[in-house]
Every structure is written in structure tokens, then in C-alpha cells.
C-alpha positions as CSV (number, residue, x, y, z in Angstrom):
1,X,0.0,0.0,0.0
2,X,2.8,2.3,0.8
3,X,4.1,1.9,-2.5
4,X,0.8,2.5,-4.1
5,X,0.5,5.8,-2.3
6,X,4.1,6.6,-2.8
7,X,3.4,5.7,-7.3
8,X,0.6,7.9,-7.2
9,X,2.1,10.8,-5.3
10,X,5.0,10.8,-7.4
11,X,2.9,10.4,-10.8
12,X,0.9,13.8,-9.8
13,X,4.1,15.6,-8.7
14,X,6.3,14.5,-12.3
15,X,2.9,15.2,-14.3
16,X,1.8,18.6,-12.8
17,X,5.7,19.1,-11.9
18,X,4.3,20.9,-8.5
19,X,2.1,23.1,-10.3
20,X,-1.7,21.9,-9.5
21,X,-4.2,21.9,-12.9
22,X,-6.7,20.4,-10.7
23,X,-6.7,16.9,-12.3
24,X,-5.1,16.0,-8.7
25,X,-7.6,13.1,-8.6
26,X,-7.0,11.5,-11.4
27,X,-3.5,11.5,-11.9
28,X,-2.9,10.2,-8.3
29,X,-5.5,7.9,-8.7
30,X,-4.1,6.2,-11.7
31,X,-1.0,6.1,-10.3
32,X,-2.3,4.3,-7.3
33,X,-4.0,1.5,-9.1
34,X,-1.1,1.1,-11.5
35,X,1.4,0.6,-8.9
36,X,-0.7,-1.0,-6.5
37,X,-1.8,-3.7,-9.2
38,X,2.0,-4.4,-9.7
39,X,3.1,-5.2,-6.4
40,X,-0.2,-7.1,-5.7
41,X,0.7,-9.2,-8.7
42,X,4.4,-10.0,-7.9
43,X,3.5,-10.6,-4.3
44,X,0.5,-12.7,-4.3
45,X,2.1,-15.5,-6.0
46,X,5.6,-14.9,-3.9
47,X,3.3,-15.1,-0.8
48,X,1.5,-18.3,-1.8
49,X,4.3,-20.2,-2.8
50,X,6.0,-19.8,0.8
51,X,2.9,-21.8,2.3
52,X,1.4,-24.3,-0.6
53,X,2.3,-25.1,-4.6
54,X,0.9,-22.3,-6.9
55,X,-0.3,-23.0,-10.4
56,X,0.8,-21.0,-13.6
57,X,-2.8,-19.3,-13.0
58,X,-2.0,-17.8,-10.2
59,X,-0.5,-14.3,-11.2
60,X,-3.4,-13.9,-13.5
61,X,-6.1,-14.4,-10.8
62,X,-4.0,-11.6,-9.1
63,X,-4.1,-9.2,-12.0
64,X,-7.9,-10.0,-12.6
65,X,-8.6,-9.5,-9.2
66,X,-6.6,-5.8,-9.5
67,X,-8.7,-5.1,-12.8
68,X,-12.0,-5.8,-11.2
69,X,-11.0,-3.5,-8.3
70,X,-10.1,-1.0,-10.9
71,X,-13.2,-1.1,-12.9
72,X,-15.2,-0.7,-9.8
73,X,-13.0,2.7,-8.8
74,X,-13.6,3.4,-12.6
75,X,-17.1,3.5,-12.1
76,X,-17.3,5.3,-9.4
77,X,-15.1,7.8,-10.4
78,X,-16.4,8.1,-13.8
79,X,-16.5,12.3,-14.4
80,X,-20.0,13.4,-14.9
81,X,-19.0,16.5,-16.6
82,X,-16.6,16.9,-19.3
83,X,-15.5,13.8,-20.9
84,X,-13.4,15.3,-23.4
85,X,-11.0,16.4,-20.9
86,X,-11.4,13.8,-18.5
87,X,-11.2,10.9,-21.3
88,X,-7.0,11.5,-21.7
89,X,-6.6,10.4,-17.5
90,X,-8.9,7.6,-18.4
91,X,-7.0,6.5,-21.1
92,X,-3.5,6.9,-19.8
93,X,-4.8,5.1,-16.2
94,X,-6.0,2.3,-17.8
95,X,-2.7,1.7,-20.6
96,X,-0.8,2.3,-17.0
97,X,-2.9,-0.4,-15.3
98,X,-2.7,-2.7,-18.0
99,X,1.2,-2.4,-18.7
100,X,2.2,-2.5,-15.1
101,X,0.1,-5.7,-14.5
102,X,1.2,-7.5,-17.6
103,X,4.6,-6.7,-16.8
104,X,4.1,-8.3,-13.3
105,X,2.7,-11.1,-14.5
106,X,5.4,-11.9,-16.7
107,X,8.2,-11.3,-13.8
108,X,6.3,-13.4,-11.3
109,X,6.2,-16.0,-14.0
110,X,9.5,-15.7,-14.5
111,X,10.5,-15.3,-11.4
112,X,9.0,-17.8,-9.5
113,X,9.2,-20.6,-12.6
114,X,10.9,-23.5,-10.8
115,X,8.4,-23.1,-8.1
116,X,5.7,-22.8,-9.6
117,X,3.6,-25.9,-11.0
């Protein structure tokens, strides 16, 4: 969680570059689920393998779990005003999401190959 904070945080600050536009919300909010879906990812399947075998499916029961978290904050979220300026953060959060948790997946995979099943 810390790092999730600490991704989001740090996204706002390098995108506004301390200079608030008001899209404080959505930046650090992307951030946040971007970050937080990578380390959920790599440690899930760390974490299980310390107490039972874990299957091949097990990072991507972690990522889907993130995604469905993130569609839900989506959701709720979702800007009820003007979309053509709130639709770039949208976009950009989700490729962020997406990229991170692939790119989890594919390091816990590798990773944790000879342990897993």
C-alpha cells in the first residue's frame, strides 16, 4: 500500500511538476492502481508459494482481481461532466494499469518458474 500511495504521489508531482491543474484526482488515482496492481501481482504469487504449490494461473487471478478493483473505482469515479478532458486520464490510467500488470505477470512468471507448477 505504501508503495501504491508513494506511485501515485510521485505520478501527480512529475505530471503537474508541483504546479496543481486540478486533475489532482485523477492522476494520483491512476498512479495508485497502476502501482498497486504491480506489487499485488508479484507478491501474491511470492506469498503463496512460501505456504502451498501455486499454479501458472496464479498471477493472473492476481491481475484480474486488481482489474476488477479498478473497474469498480472506474465507475465510481467516472466524471460526470466533461469527458473530453477527463477521457486522456482515463486513457492513460488504464494503458498504465494494464502495462504494469502485464509486466508483473510476466516477472512473477518468470521469477518464480521452478516453483511454480
Amino acid at each position: 500500500m505504501t508503495a501504491a500511495i508513494a506511485g501515485g504521489v510521485a505520478a501527480s508531482y512529475i505530471y503537474e511538476l508541483a504546479n496543481s491543474k486540478g486533475d489532482d484526482l485523477a492522476v494520483i488515482t491512476g498512479g495508485l492502481l497502476a502501482i498497486g496492481t504491480f506489487v499485488f501481482v508479484i507478491l501474491f504469487p511470492w506469498l503463496r508459494t512460501l505456504h502451498h504449490k501455486t499454479s501458472w494461473r496464479t498471477p493472473w487471478l492476481a491481475w484480474l482481481v486488481c482489474l476488477a478493483g479498478s473497474v469498480l473505482i472506474t465507475a465510481l469515479l467516472w466524471p460526470a461532466g466533461d469527458l473530453d478532458h477527463s477521457m486522456i486520464f482515463i486513457r492513460v490510467d488504464w494503458i498504465a494499469i494494464l502495462s504494469f500488470g502485464l509486466v508483473a505477470v510476466v516477472l512473477s512468471r518468470r521469477c518464480l518458474v521452478d516453483k511454480l507448477e
